[in-house]
C-alpha positions as CSV (number, residue, x, y, z in Angstrom):
1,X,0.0,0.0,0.0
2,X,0.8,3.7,-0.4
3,X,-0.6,6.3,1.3
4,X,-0.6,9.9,1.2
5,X,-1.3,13.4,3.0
6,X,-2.6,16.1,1.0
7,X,-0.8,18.8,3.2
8,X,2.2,16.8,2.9
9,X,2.1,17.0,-0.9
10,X,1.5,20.4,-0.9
11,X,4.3,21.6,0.9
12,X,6.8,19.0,-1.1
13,X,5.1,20.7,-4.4
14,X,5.4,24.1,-3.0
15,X,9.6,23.5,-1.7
16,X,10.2,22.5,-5.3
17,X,8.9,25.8,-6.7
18,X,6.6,24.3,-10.0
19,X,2.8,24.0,-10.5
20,X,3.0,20.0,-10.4
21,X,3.8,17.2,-7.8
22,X,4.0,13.8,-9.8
23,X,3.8,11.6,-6.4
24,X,2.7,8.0,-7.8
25,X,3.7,6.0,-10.8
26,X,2.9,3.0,-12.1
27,X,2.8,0.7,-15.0
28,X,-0.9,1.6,-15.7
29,X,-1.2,4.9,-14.2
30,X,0.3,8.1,-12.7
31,X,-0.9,10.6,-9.8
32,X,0.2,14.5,-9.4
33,X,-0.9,17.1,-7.4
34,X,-1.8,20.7,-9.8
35,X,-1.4,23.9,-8.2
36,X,-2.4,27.1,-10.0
37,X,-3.0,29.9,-8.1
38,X,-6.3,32.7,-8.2
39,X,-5.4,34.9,-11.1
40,X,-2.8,32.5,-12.8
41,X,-2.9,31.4,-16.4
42,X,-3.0,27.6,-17.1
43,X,0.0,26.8,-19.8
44,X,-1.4,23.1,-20.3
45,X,-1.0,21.5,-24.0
46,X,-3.0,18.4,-25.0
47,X,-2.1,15.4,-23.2
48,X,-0.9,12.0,-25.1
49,X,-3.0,10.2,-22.0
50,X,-6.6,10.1,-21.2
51,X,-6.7,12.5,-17.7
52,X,-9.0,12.7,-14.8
53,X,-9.3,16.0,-12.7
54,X,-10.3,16.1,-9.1
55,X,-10.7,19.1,-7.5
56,X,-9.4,19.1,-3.8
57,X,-9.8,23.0,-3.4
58,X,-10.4,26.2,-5.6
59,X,-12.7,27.2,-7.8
60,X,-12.6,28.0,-11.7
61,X,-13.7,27.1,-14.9
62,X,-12.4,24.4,-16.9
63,X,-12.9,24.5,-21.2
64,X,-12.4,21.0,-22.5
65,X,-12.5,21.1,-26.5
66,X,-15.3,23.3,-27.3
67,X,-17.7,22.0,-23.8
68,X,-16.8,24.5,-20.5
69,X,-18.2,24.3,-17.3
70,X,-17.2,25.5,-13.4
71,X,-15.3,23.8,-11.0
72,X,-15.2,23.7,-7.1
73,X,-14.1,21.6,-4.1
74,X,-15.5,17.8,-5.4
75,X,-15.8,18.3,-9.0
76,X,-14.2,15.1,-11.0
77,X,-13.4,16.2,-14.7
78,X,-12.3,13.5,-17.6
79,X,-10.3,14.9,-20.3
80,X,-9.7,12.8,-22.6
81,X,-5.8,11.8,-24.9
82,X,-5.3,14.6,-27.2
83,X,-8.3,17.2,-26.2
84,X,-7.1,20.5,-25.6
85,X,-8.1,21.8,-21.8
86,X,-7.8,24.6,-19.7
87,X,-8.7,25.9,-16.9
88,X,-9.5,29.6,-16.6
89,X,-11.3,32.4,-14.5
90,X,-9.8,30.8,-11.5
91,X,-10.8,32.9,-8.4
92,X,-9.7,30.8,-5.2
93,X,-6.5,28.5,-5.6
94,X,-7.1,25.7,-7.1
95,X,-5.4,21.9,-6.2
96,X,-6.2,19.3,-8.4
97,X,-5.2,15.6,-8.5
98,X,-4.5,14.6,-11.5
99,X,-4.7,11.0,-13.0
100,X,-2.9,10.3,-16.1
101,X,-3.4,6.5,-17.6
102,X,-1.0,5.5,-19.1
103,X,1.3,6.8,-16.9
104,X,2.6,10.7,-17.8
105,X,6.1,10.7,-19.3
């Protein structure tokens, strides 16, 4: 088993001064923590994985190819391989796990 603090993640993301944490890989899968702060402009490109987003704190709004819709505290988002995404207007700090399968290179 592995197990993991949120808090703890945060502050090891934080010390090593970039936006994401990867904290878990596997053969199948891979697991980071995405920080973007109120304000800040998300730089993502399309993915070669399928992703899926849950929202741990924050609020914004996420764009995935041409469908956009908010996102707060709970929210679970699927983007699929190759869709360009975004998220945007984001007004509280937003932390986001973030599931890549296959694993993210």
């Amino acid at each position: 088993m592995k197990a993991f603090r949120l808090d703890e993640l945060e502050a090891e993301r934080a010390a090593n001064d970039g936006a994401y944490l990867q904290f878990l890989r596997e053969r199948n899968m891979s697991v980071g923590l995405y920080a973007l702060d109120a304000g800040d402009s998300d730089p993502q490109q399309p993915h070669r994985q399928d992703e899926v987003y849950m929202v741990v704190s924050g609020r914004a709004s996420i764009t995935v190819g041409m469908e956009t819709t908010e996102v707060a505290r709970g929210s679970v988002v699927y983007v699929p391989a190759g869709v360009p995404h975004k998220f945007h207007h984001i007004s509280e700090d937003l932390r986001v796990l973030v599931v890549f399968s296959p694993p993210e290179r």
